[in-house]
Each structure stands twice: as structure tokens, then as C-alpha cells.
DOTI-229708 format. One line per 5 residues: number of its first residue (from 1); for each residue x, y, z of C-alpha. Coordinates in nm, 2 decimals, padded with zeros to 4 digits. Layout:
% DOTI-229708
NUM	X Y Z ~ ...
END
This chain:
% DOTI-229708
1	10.19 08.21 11.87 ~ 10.24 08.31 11.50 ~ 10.57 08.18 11.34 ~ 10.81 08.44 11.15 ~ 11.08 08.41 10.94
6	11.22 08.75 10.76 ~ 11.42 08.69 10.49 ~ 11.66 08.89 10.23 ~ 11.76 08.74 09.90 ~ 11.93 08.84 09.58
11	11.67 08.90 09.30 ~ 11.86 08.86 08.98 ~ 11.57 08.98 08.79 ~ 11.54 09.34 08.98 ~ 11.98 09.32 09.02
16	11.90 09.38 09.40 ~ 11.83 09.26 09.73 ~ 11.45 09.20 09.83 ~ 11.33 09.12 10.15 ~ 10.95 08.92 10.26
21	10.83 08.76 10.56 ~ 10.68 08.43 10.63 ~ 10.41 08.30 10.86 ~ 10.34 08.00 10.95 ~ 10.51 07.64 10.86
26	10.24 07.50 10.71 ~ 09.92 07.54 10.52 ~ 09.74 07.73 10.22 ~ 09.98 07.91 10.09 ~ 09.86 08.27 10.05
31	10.04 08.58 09.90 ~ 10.00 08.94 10.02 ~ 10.11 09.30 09.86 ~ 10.12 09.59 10.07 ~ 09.95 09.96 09.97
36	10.08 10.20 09.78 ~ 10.43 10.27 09.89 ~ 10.41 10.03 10.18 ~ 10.68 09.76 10.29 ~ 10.63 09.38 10.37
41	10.63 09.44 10.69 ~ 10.34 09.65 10.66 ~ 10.07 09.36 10.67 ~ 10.18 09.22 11.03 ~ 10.19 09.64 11.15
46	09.84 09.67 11.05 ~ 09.68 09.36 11.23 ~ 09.66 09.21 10.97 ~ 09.85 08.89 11.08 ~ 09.72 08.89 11.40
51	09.34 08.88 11.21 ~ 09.47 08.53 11.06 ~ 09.66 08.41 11.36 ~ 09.39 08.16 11.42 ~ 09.45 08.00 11.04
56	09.78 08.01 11.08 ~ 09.85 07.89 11.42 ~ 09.63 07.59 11.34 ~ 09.86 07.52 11.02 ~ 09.57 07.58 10.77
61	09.76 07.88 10.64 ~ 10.09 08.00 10.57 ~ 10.12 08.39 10.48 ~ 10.39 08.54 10.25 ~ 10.40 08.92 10.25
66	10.62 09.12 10.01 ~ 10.75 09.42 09.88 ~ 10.66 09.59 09.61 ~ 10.88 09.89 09.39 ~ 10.63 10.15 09.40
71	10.90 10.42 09.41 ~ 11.04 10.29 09.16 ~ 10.68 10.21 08.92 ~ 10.38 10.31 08.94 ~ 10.47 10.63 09.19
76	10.75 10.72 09.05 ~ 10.80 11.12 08.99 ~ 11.09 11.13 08.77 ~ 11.10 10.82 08.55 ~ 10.92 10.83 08.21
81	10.65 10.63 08.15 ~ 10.81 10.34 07.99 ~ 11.15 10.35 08.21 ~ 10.86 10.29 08.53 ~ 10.70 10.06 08.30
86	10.99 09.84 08.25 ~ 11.07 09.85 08.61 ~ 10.73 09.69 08.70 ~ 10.79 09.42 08.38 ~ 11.14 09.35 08.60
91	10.91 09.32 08.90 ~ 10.67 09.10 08.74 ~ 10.97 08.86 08.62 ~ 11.07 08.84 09.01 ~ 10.74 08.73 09.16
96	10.64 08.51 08.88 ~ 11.00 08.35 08.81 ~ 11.16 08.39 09.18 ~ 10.92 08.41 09.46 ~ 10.64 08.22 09.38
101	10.82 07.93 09.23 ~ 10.97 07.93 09.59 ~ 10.65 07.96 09.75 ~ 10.53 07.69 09.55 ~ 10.82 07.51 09.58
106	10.83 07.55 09.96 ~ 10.47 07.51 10.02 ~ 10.47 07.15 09.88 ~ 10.74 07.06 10.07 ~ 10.58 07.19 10.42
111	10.24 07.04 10.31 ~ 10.41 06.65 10.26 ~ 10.40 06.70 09.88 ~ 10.04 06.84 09.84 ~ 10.08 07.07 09.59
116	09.88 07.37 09.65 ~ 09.79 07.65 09.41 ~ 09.85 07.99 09.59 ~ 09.52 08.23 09.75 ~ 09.67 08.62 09.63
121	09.52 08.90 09.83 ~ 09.61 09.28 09.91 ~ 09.39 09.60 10.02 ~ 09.40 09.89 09.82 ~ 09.73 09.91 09.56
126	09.76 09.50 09.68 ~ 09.49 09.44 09.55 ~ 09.57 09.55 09.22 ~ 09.88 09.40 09.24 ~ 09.69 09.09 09.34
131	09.43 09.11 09.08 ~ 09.65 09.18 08.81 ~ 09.90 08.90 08.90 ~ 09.59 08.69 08.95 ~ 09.43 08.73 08.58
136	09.80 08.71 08.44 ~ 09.90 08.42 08.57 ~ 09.60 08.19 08.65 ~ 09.84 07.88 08.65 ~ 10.00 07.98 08.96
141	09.66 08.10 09.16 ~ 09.38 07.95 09.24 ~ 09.23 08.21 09.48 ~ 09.17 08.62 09.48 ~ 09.07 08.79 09.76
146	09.11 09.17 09.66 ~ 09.05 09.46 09.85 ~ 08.92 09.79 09.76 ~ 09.16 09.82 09.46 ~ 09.15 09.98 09.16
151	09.20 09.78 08.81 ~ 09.31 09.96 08.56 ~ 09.63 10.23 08.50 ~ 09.42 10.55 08.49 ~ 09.55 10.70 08.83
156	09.96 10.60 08.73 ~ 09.92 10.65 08.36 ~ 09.64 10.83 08.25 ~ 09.48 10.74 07.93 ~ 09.85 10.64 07.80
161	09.81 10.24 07.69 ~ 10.11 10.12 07.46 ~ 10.30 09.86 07.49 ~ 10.36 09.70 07.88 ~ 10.11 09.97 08.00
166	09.81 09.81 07.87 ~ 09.89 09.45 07.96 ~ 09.92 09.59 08.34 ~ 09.55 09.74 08.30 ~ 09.32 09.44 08.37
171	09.02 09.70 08.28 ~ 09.12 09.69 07.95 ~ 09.28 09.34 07.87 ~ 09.01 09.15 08.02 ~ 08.73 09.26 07.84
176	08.89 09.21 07.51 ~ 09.03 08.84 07.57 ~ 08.94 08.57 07.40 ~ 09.16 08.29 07.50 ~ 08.94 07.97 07.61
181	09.27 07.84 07.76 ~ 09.27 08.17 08.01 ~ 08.91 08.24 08.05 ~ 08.85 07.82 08.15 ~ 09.10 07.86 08.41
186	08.92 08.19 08.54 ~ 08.60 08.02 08.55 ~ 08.77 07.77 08.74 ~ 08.87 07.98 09.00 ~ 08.75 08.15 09.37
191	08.74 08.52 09.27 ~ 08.61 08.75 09.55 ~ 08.63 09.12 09.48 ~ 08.54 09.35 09.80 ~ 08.48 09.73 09.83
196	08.33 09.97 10.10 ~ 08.12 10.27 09.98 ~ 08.25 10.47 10.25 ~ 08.52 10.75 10.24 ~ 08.79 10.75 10.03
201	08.63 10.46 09.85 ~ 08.47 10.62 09.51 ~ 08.74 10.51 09.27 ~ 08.77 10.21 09.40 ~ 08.38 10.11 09.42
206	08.38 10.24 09.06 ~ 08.65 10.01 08.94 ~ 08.53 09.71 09.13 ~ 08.19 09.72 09.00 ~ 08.38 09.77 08.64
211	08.52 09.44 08.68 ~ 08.24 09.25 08.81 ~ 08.07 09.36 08.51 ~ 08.36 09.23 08.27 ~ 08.34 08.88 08.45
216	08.03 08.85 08.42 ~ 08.02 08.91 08.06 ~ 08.31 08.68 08.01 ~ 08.10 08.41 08.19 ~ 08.36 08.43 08.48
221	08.18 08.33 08.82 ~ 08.29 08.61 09.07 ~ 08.21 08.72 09.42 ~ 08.16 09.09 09.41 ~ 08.05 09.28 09.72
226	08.00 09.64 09.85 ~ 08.00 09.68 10.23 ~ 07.83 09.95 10.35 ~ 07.86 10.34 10.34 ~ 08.08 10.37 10.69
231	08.31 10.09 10.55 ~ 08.59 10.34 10.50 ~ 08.95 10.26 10.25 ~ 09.08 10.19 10.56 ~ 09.27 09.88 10.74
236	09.00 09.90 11.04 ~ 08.76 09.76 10.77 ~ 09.03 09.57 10.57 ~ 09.09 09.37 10.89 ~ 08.71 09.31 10.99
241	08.67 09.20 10.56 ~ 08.97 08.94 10.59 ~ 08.85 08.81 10.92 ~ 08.46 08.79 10.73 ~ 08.62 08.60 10.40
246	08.87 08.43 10.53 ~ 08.65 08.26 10.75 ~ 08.45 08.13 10.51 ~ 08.72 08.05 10.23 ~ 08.91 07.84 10.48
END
């Protein structure tokens, strides 16, 4: 039987309340983002959970699900471009400087001091969320398991790339970076990309095969697959592709 814990705590960097749920006491610590304009809670609702119950219950894994601001961001109607923009910056400073410190933090503590790196994953707008995260922050991950996602700003921004915009677009930082410091920690990395090629999938397949081609130009050792054409953008197939990786990342 899975463990929960639901929590709500003041995020000084968003000047609100934000709420996640835990699974598990002990384990890999692994962080998941809903889709577009979903909740944490959304994860566990979708079987999702109940797909890594066996990790979990066994105390190899312990799951953090969060929310996101899409309403706010990225799918926001009536904010301009860089009021949404700046709202997703605030977002970034609370997973990066609040949550996964605590996950970190937290993990080590459950784990007898091992100090884990964290696995990021999401399906569909988590796993941009994931992948972006992941290729900003490389210190703080040391697996991505992404998906069907998209990778770039085109459906949010159009071609619009100034400022904040652009360094939220891995599609178009990637290919240009040049940092050995960034690109060594990549390369030493488990990156494993995932999309079906069934419906609702196009922009997604396009994107994904988009970024296997950047990593592998960059020299960046990356798991890219395509299931096949009745895999649908759907959390039927999400669940059967967690089940399938998980499985053999754990």
C-alpha cells in the first residue's frame, strides 16, 4: 500500500501557497509535472501512481508530484508575453530554490545520507517542464524520463524569443551552447525521450525527433524512441511507457 503525504506550504518566491504530494518514504527520488493545466494530484488520478506502486512500495522510489502555474504562464489569455514570462522565471525560482532543495534535502535524510540526484519525468506539458528543468539545471538531475512533450515555445509564444522566452525554449538554447561545464554533465546523464506516432502526437513526434537530433550533434548520449502509430497522446499509453522504462531504469 502506497504511502501519501499532501502537503501546502508558503512559497516566498511565487508570494503564495503551493500544494504537492509525496509517495513513498524512501527511495530514488523522482519528480513529476502534470499536463497542461493539470494539478498535482493529477498523476495519482491517472494511474499513474498505481503504475509505480511496485517501486515505491518496495522503497526503491519515492514520487513528488507538483503543481505547475499554467494559468498563470504559458496559458495564460490576458497577460502579455513578458508579464507570463516572468511568472514562469518566479516559478522556476520556486522549484529550483524551494522544492527541490527540499526534495534533496529530504531524500538524503530518508535514504541514511545517500545523497541522490533526482529522476524528472512528466507526459505531455511535464515533460517540457521536465526537460527544460532538466537541461537547465543538470546539477540537480541525474535522470529524464520525458513524455511526448514538446521543447521549444512555438505553441505559447510563437516565433517571439527575447529575453526569458528564449532561455525557456530548449530547441533553441541547446543547439547553440557551448559550455563544456554543461554539455559534460549532459553526457553524463540518463536522458530518455519517448513519443507515440499515434493521434494527437504530430507536434510532439516532430519536436522529439528535433531534440534527439540536437543531442546527438552536441555528442549528448540520448535514448530516443517512437512507439508505434496506435500509441495515442494519451495516459493509456503514458502509463503502459512508465511501466516499460521505469522497469528497466530501476
Amino acid at each position: 500500500m502506497v504511502t501519501v503525504q499532501y502537503r501546502k506550504q508558503y512559497s516566498p518566491a511565487l508570494g503564495r501557497d503551493m500544494e504537492y504530494k509525496v509517495y513513498g518514504d524512501r527511495g530514488k527520488p523522482m519528480l513529476v509535472f502534470p499536463t497542461s493545466l493539470g494539478r498535482f494530484y493529477q498523476y495519482e488520478d491517472s494511474g499513474m501512481i498505481e503504475e509505480l506502486a511496485p517501486w515505491i512500495d518496495a522503497g526503491k522510489l519515492q514520487v513528488w508530484a507538483c503543481d505547475t502555474l499554467d494559468e498563470e504562464t504559458f496559458f495564460s489569455a490576458h497577460w502579455d508575453i513578458q508579464a507570463r514570462i516572468g511568472r514562469h522565471e518566479q516559478y522556476n525560482g520556486y522549484i529550483m530554490h524551494e522544492l527541490v532543495p527540499g526534495i534533496l534535502h529530504e531524500s538524503a535524510h530518508n535514504n541514511g545520507g545517500d545523497a541522490q540526484k533526482i529522476l524528472i519525468s512528466g507526459c505531455s506539458m511535464g515533460a517540457y517542464y521536465s526537460g527544460n528543468f532538466f537541461f537547465r539545471y543538470p546539477e540537480s538531475f541525474d535522470t529524464l524520463l520525458a513524455l511526448s512533450g514538446v521543447y521549444s515555445v512555438n505553441h505559447f509564444f510563437g516565433d517571439y524569443r527575447d529575453g526569458a522566452v528564449y532561455f525557456n525554449s530548449p530547441l533553441d538554447y541547446l543547439p547553440g551552447l557551448v559550455d563544456e561545464s554543461l554539455l559534460g554533465q549532459y553526457r553524463d546523464r540518463t536522458i530518455l525521450i519517448c513519443c507515440g506516432q499515434g493521434a494527437w502526437e504530430d507536434e510532439m513526434r516532430e519536436e522529439t525527433a528535433r531534440l534527439g537530433e540536437v543531442l546527438y550533434n552536441k555528442g549528448i548520449p540520448a535514448r530516443v524512441d517512437f512507439w508505434g502509430y496506435d500509441s495515442e497522446h494519451d495516459w493509456l499509453w503514458w502509463r503502459r511507457q512508465i511501466r516499460y522504462y521505469m522497469s528497466e531504469l530501476m
